[in-house]
C-alpha positions as a printed NumPy array, in Angstrom:
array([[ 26.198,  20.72 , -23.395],
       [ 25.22 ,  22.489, -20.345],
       [ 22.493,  20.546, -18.296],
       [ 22.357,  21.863, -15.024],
       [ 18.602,  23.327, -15.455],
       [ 17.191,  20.112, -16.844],
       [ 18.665,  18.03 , -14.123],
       [ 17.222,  20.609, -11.776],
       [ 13.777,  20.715, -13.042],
       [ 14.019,  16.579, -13.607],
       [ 14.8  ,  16.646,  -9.645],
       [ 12.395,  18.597,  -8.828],
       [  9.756,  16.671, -10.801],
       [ 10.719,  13.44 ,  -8.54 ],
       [  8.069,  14.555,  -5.956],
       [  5.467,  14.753,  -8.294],
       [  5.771,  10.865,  -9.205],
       [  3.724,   8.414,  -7.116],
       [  5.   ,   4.708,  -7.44 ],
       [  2.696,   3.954,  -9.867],
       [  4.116,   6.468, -11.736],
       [  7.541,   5.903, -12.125],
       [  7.014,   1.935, -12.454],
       [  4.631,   2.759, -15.876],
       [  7.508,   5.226, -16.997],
       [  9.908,   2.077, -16.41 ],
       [  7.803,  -0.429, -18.127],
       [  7.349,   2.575, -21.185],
       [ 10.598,   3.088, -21.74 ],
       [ 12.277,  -0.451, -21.405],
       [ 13.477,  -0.695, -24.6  ],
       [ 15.756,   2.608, -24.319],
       [ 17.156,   1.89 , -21.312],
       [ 18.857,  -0.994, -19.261],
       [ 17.134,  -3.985, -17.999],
       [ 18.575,  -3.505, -14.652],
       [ 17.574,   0.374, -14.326],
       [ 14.074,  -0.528, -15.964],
       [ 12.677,  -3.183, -13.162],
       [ 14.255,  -0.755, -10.508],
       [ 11.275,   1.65 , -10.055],
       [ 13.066,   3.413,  -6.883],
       [ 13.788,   7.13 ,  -6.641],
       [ 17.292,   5.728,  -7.666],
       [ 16.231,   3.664, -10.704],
       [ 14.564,   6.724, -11.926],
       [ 16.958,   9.414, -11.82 ],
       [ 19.45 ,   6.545, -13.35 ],
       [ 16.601,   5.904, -16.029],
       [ 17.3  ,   9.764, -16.817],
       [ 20.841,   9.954, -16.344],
       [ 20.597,   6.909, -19.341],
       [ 18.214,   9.369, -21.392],
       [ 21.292,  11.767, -20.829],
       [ 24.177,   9.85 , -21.605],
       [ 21.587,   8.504, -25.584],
       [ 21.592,  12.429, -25.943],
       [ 17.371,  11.651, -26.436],
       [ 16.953,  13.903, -24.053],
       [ 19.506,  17.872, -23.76 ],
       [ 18.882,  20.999, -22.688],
       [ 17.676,  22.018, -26.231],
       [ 15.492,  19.174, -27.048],
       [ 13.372,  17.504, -24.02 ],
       [ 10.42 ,  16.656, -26.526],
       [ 11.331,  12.709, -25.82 ],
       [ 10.942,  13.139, -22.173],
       [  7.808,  15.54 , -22.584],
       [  6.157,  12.546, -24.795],
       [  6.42 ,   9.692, -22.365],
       [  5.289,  11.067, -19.792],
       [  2.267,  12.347, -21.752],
       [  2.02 ,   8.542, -22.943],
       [  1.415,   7.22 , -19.335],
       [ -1.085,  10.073, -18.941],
       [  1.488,  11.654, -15.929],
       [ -0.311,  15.032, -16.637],
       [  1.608,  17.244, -13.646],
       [  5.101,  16.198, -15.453],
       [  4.318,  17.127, -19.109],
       [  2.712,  20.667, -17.288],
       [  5.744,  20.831, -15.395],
       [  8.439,  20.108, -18.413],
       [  6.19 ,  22.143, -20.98 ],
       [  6.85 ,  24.839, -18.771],
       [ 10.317,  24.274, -18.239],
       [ 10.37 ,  24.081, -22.57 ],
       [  8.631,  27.523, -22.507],
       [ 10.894,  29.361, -20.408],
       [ 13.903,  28.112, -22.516],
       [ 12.276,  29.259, -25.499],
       [ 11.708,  32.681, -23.992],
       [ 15.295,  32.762, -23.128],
       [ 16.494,  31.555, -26.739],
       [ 14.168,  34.958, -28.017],
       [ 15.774,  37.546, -25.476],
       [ 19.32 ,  36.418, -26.341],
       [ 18.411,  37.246, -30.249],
       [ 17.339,  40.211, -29.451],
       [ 20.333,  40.851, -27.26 ],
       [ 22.34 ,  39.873, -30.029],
       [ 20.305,  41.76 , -32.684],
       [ 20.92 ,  44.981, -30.551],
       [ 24.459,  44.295, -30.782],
       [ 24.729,  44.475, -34.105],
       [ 22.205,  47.418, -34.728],
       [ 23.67 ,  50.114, -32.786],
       [ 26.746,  50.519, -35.065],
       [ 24.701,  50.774, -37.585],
       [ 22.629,  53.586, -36.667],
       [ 25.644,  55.314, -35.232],
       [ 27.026,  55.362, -38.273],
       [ 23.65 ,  57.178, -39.579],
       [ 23.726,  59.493, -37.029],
       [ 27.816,  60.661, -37.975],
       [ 26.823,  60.066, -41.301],
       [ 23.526,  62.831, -40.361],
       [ 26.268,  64.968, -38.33 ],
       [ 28.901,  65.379, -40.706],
       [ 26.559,  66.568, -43.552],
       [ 25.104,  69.074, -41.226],
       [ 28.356,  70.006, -40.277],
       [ 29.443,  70.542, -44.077],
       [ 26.613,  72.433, -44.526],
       [ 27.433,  75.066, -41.223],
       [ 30.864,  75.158, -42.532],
       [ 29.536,  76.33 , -46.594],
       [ 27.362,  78.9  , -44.726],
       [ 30.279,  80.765, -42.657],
       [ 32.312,  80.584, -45.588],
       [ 29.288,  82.31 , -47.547],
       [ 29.183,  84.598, -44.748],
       [ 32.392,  85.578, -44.721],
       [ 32.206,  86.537, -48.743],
       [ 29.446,  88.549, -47.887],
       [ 29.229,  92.098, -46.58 ],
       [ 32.673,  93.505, -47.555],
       [ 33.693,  94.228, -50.947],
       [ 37.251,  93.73 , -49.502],
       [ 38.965,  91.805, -47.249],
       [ 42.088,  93.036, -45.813],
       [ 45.136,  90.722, -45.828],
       [ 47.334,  91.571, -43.148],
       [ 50.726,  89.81 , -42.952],
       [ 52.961,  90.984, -40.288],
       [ 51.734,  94.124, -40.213],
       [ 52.813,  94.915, -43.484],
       [ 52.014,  95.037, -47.33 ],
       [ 48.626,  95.567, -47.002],
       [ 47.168,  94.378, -50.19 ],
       [ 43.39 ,  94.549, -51.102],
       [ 41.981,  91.562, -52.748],
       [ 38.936,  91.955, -54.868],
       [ 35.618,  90.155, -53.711],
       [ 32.445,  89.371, -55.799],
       [ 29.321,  90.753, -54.853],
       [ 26.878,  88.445, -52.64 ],
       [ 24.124,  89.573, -55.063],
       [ 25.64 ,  86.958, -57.444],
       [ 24.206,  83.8  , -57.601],
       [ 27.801,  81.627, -57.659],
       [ 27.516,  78.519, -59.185],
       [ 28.776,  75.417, -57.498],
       [ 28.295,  71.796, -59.564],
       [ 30.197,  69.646, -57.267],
       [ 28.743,  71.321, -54.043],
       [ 25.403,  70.015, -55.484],
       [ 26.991,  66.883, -56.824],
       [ 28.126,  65.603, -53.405],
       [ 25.108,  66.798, -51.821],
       [ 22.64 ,  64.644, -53.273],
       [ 25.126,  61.354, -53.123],
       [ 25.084,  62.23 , -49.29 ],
       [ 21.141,  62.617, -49.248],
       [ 20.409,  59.555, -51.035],
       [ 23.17 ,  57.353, -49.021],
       [ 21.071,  58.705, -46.004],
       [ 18.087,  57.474, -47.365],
       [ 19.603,  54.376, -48.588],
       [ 20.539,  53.791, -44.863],
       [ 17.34 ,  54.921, -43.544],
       [ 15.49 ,  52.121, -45.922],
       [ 18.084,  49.33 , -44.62 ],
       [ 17.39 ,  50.232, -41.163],
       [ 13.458,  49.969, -41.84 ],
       [ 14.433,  46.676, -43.406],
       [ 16.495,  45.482, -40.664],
       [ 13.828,  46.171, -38.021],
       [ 10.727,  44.659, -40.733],
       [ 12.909,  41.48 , -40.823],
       [ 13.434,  41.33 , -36.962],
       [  9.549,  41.797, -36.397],
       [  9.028,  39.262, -39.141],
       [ 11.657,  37.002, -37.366],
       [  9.366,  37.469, -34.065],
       [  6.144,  36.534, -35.449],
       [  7.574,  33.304, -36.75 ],
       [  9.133,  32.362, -33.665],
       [  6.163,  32.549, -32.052],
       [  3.599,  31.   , -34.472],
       [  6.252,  28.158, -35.5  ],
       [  6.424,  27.2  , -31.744],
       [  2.468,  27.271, -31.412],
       [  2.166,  25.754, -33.938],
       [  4.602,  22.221, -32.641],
       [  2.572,  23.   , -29.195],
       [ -0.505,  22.395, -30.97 ],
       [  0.52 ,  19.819, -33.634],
       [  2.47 ,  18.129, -30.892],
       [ -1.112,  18.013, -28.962],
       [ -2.819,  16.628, -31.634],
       [ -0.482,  14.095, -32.246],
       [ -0.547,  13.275, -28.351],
       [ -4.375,  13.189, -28.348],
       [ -4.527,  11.096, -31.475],
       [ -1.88 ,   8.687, -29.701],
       [ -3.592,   8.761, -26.258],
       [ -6.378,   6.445, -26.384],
       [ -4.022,   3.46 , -28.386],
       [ -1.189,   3.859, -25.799],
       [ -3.414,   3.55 , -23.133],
       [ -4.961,   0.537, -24.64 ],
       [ -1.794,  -0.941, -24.786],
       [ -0.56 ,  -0.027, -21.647],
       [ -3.599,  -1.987, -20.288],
       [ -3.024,  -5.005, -22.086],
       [  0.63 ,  -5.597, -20.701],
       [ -0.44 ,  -4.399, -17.281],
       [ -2.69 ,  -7.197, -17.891],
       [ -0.035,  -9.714, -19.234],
       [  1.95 ,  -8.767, -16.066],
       [ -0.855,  -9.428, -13.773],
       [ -1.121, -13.212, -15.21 ],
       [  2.181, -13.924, -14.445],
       [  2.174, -12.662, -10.752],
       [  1.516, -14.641,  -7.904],
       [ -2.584, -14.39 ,  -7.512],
       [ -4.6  , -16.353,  -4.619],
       [ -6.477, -18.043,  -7.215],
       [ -3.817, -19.025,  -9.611],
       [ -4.174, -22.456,  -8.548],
       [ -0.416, -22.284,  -7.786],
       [  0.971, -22.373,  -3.917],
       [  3.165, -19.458,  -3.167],
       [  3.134, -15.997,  -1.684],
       [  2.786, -17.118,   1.7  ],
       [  0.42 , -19.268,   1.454],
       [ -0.167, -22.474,   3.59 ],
       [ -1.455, -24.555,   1.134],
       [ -2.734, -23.7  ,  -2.779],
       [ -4.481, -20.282,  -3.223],
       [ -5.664, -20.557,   0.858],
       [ -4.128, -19.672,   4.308],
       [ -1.249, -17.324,   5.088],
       [ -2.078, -13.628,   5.915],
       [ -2.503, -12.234,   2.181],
       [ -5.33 , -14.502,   0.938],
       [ -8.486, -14.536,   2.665],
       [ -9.696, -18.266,   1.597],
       [ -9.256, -20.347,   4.311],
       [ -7.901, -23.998,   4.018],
       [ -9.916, -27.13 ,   4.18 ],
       [ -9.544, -30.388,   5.519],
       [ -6.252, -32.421,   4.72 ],
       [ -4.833, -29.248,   3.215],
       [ -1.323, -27.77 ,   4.435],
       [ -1.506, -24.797,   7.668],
       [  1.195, -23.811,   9.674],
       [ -1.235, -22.042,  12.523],
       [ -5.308, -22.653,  12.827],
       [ -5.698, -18.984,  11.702],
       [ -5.141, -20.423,   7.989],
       [ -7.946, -23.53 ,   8.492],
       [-11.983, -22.765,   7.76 ],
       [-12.398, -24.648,  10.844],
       [ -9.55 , -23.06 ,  12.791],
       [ -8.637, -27.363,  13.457],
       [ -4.579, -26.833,  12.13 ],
       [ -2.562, -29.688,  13.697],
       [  0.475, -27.999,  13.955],
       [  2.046, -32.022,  14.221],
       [  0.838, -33.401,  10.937],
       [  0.445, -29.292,   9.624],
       [ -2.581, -30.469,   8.053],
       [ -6.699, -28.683,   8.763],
       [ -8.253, -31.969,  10.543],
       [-11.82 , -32.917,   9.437],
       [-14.354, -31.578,  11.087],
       [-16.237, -34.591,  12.596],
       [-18.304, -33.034,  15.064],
       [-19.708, -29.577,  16.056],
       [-22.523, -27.975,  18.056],
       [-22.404, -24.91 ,  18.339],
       [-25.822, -24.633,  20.391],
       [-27.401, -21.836,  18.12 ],
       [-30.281, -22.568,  18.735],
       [-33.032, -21.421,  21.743],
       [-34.901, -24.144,  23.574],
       [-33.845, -27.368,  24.409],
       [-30.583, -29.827,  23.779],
       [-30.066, -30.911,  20.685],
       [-30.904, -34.976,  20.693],
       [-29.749, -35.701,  17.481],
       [-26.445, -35.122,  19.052],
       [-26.796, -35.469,  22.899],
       [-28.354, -37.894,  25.64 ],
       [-28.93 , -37.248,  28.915],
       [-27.532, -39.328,  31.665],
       [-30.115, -39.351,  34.461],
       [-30.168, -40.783,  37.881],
       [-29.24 , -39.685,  41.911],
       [-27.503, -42.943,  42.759],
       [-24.485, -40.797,  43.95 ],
       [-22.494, -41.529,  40.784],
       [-19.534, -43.189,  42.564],
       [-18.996, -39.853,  44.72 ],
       [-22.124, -39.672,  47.432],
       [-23.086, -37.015,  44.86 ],
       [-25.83 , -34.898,  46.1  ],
       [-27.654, -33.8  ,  43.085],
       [-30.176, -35.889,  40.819],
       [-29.537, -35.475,  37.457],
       [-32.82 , -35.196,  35.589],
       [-34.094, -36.225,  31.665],
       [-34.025, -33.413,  29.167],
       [-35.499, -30.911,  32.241],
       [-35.292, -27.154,  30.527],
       [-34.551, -25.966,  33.977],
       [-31.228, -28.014,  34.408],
       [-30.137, -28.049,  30.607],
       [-31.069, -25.493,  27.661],
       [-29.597, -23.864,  25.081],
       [-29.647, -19.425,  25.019],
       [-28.488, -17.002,  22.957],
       [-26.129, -19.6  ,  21.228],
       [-24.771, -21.027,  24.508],
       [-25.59 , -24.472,  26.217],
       [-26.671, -23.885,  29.678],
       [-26.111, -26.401,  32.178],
       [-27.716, -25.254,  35.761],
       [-27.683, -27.016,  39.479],
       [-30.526, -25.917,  41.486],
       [-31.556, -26.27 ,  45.309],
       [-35.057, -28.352,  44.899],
       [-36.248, -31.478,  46.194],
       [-36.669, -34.111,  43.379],
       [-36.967, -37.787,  43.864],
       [-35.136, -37.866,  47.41 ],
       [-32.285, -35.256,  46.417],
       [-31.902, -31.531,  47.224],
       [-30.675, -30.478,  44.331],
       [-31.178, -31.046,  40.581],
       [-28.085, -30.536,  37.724],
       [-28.304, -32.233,  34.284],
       [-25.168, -34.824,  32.701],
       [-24.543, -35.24 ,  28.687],
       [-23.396, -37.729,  26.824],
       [-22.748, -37.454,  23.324],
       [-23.993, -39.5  ,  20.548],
       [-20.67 , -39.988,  18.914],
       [-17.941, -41.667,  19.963],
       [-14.607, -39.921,  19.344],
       [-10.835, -41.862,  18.494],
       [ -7.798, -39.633,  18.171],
       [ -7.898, -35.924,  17.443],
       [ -8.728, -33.102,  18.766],
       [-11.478, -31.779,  21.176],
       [-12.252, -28.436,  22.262],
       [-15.105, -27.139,  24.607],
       [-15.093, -23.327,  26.055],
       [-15.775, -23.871,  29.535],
       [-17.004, -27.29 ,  30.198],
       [-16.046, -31.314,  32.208],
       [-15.759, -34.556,  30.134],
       [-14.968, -37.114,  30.507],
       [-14.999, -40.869,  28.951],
       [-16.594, -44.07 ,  31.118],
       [-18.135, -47.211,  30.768],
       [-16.913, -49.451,  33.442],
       [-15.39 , -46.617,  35.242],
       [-12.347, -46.655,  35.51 ],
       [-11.354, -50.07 ,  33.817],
       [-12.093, -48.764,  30.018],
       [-10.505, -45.647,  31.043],
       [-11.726, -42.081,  31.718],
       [-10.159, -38.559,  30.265],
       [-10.964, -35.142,  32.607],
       [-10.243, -32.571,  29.969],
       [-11.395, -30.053,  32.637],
       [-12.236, -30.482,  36.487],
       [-13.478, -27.261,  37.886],
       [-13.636, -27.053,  41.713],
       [-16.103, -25.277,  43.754],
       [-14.303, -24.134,  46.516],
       [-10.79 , -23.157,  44.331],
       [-12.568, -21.21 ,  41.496],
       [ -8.904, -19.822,  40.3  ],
       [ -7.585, -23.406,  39.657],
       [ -8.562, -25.649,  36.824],
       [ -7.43 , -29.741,  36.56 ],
       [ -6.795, -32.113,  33.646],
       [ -6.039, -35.52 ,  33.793],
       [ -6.782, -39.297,  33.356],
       [ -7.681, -42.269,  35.097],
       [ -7.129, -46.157,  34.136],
       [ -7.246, -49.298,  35.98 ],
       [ -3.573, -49.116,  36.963],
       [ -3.396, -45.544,  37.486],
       [ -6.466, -44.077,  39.49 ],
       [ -5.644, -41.355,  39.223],
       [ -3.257, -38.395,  36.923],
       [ -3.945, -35.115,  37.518],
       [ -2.023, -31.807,  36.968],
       [ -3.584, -28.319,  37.609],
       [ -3.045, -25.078,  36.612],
       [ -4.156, -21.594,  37.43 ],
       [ -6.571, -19.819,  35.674],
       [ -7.505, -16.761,  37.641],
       [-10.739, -15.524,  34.966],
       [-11.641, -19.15 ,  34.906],
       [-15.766, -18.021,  36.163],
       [-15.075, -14.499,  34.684],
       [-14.518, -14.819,  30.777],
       [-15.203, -17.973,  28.438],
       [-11.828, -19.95 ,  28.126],
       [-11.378, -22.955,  25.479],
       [-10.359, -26.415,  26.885],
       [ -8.63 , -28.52 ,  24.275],
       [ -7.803, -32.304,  24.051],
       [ -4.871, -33.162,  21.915],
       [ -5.258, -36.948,  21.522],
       [ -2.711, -39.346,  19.636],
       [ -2.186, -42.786,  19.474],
       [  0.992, -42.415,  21.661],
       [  0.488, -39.492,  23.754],
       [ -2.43 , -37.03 ,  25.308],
       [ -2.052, -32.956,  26.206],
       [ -4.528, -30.964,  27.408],
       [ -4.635, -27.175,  27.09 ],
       [ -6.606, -24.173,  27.834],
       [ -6.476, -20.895,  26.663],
       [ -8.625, -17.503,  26.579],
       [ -9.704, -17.619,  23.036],
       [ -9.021, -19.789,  19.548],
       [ -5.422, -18.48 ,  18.257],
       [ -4.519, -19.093,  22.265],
       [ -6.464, -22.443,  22.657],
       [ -2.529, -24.598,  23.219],
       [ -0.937, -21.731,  25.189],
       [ -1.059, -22.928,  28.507],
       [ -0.758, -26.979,  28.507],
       [ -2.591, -28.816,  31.461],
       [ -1.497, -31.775,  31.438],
       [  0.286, -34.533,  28.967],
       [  0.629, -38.026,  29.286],
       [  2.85 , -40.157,  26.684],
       [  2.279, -44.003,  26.148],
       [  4.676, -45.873,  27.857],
       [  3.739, -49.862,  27.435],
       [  0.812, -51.374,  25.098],
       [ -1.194, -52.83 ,  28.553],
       [ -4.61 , -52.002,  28.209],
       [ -4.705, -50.897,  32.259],
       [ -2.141, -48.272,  31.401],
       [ -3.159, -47.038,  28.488],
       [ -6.646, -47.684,  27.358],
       [ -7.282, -44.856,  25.273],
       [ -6.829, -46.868,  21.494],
       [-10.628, -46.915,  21.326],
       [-13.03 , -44.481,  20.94 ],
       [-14.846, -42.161,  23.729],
       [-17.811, -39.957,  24.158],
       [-17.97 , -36.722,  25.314],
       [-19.635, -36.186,  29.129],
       [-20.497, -32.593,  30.136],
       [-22.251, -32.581,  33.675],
       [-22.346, -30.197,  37.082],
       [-22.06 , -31.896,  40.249],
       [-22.88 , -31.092,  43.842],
       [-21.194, -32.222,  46.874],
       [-19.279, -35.425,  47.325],
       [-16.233, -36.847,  48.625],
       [-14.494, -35.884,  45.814],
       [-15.347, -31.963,  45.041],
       [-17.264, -31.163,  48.587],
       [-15.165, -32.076,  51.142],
       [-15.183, -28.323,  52.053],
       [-19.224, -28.704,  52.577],
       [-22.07 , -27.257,  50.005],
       [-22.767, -23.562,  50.271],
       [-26.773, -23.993,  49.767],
       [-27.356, -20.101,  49.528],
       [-25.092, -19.936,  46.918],
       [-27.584, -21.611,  43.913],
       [-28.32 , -21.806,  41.45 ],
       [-25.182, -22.486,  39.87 ],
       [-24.501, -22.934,  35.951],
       [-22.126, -23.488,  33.745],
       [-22.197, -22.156,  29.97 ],
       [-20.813, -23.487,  27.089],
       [-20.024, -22.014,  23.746],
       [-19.445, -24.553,  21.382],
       [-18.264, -28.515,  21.411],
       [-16.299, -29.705,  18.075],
       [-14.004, -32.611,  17.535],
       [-11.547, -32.713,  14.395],
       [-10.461, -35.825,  13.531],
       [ -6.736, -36.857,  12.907]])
């Protein structure tokens, strides 16, 4: 059977099908076709769907209907217009060629009438000239060969002549014409009868197939959502208490679920940890042992800080005093700490600055302040001391990292930072029991980009490696000394600050 125009209409339907289209057309007809063509919802699973359809003969060139009815199942309303069409123009087509073929047949038929007609008439000229001829003339001359004239007697027209099978064959001709004439009105009754029913039979399956569809409808789609909904239980959710997709750890991290991990629970980048505290060593969120994040306006939180105070020169000839709680050297704005040296006389110094201390002591982990110095010391530098960040005055483009112990006073390393005053930039303390790095980087998914400084353990002597106890965190702005103003103090230049964003320390 001749497809061509169903294959070309079924083409041309393909760009009428969204994705979600052709998958519910897959997952409606999986029981007629292949389990490889049905979970292949492709432009190429769907034309091999058809060519399936095809090859079962449940769907020709002649019958559709199968096609038209899923496709009205999964409510795909521009496909059923599109094939109902298609069904209507091959119906109209199936009409013209009976009439084409009812015309064929007719014409010989009504020829035959009309010879039929024309030979009657024809008899009927010829009786006429032969009556003509009788009449007139009492005589006709008979002239052979110019000879022998003989006269032949005539009757008189004024006779009526009598003529039974004349009359005879006249009215078998007249009532075979009308016998021909009622056959042709039955011929063209039947073919208008034949029209009418063509017509109202196929409204008629239009509408009863309607119905049917309509009365189908809401149960199909009922169903449909029920297995839509089975098939949503068995894929891969970010809350089906299961770990996959790409997630770090169960139903959290990864880029499709927007949960973020916990403490203790798997990461693979601090994008996937609530705290953004991944340790991409252990690949584990660390806990969250310590944060200030200086939200609020006024003064230093004490439940978390202590001020160091004092202008005994600090070990350096310092120049500045640094005072108790003052809001002038240390505050906290617009969710910032503010730490400020200023050019005033106070208790025999010229300048005043302010020096933290935190609370808590710290053991392995990680620390990371935006912008800010610490550094650990008791009995400087015997217990040990740990400069996540030295900040120079005179080399603003440079920042240092380093440590300092008894035997080693001291290890530095610098790096360049050239927005180091410009934009905020995140310091960060890696800290194990066998080795120390220390980082900086312009914001939190680039806080280990640029490493500082490391330091690995290479004995257990206390004077080389006294860092197996645990530290505070010291935040402070100095002025002058020999160690940071060897290069002299640039008194018009205050006051000076430094701002810090947050402090937070995840434990390992």
């Amino acid at each position: 059977m001749d497809n061509h125009r169903l294959r070309a209409m079924i083409l041309k339907l393909q760009d009428r099908l969204s994705n979600d289209d052709r998958k519910r057309l897959h997952f409606y007809l999986g029981n007629d076709v292949p389990r490889r063509i049905r979970d292949d919802p492709t432009l190429g699973g769907t034309l091999s769907l058809m060519d399936s359809l095809f090859d079962q003969d449940k769907v020709n060139e002649k019958d559709f209907t199968f096609l038209i009815n899923a496709f009205d199942e999964i409510q795909c309303i521009d496909a059923v217009k599109l094939l109902r069409e298609h069904w209507r123009h091959n119906q109209s087509d199936a009409h013209n060629q009976s009439v084409e073929s009812l015309s064929m047949i007719l014409p010989p038929v009504i020829n035959q009438l009309f010879e039929d007609l024309d030979e009657d008439k024809y008899s009927m000229q010829q009786l006429l000239v032969n009556q003509k001829n009788t009449c007139g003339n009492n005589n006709i001359m008979i002239n052979s060969n110019n000879t022998n004239i003989n006269q032949i007697p005539i009757m008189n027209c004024d006779e009526k002549p009598q003529h039974p099978e004349f009359k005879k064959k006249q009215l078998l001709k007249s009532r075979k014409i009308l016998w021909k004439c009622l056959l042709l009105f039955v011929l063209l009754l039947i073919i208008g009868y034949g029209i009418l029913a063509f017509f109202s039979i196929r409204n008629f399956a239009d509408i009863r197939q309607l119905k049917t569809s309509n009365n189908q409808s809401n149960k199909t789609i009922q169903q449909l959502k029920d297995k839509v909904e089975q098939l949503e239980k068995l894929m891969p959710t970010c809350t089906d208490g299961v770990k996959n997709q790409d997630e770090s750890d169960v139903d959290c991290g990864g880029a499709i679920c927007s949960k973020k991990c916990l403490p203790q629970q798997g990461c693979t980048s601090s994008s996937d940890c609530a705290r953004k505290n991944c340790d991409t060593k252990s690949k584990k969120c660390l806990n969250h042992t310590f944060e200030d994040e200086f939200n609020q306006d006024g003064g230093v939180d004490m439940s978390k800080w202590k001020f160091d105070v004092g202008g005994n020169g600090w070990g350096n000839e310092e120049e500045q005093y640094y005072t108790d709680n003052y809001r002038k050297n240390a505050w906290c704005e617009n969710g910032q700490l503010i730490i400020e040296a200023r050019k005033e006389n106070y208790k025999n110094k010229r300048f005043t600055s302010a020096r933290l201390i935190s609370k808590q002591a710290f053991l392995y982990g990680r620390l990371q302040i935006p912008e800010n110095r610490t550094y650990g010391n008791t009995m400087w530098p015997d217990n040990g001391a740990i400069y996540l960040m030295a900040h120079l005055g005179h080399d603003w483009t440079t920042v240092t990292a380093g440590t300092a112990t008894k035997s080693n006073n001291h290890q530095w390393h610098a790096v360049e930072v050239s927005n180091a005053t410009i934009e905020y930039m995140i310091y960060t303390l890696q800290w194990e029991p066998d080795k120390m790095e220390m980082f900086v980087g312009s914001n939190e998914k680039q806080a280990l980009l640029t490493r500082i400084f490391v330091w690995e353990k290479s004995n257990t002597d206390w004077t080389q490696w006294p860092f197996d106890k645990p530290f505070r965190i010291h935040m402070n702005l100095a002025i002058g000394g020999t160690a940071v103003g060897k290069h002299g103090i640039d008194e018009g230049a205050f006051p000076q600050r430094m701002e810090i964003d947050w402090v937070r320390f995840d434990e390992q």
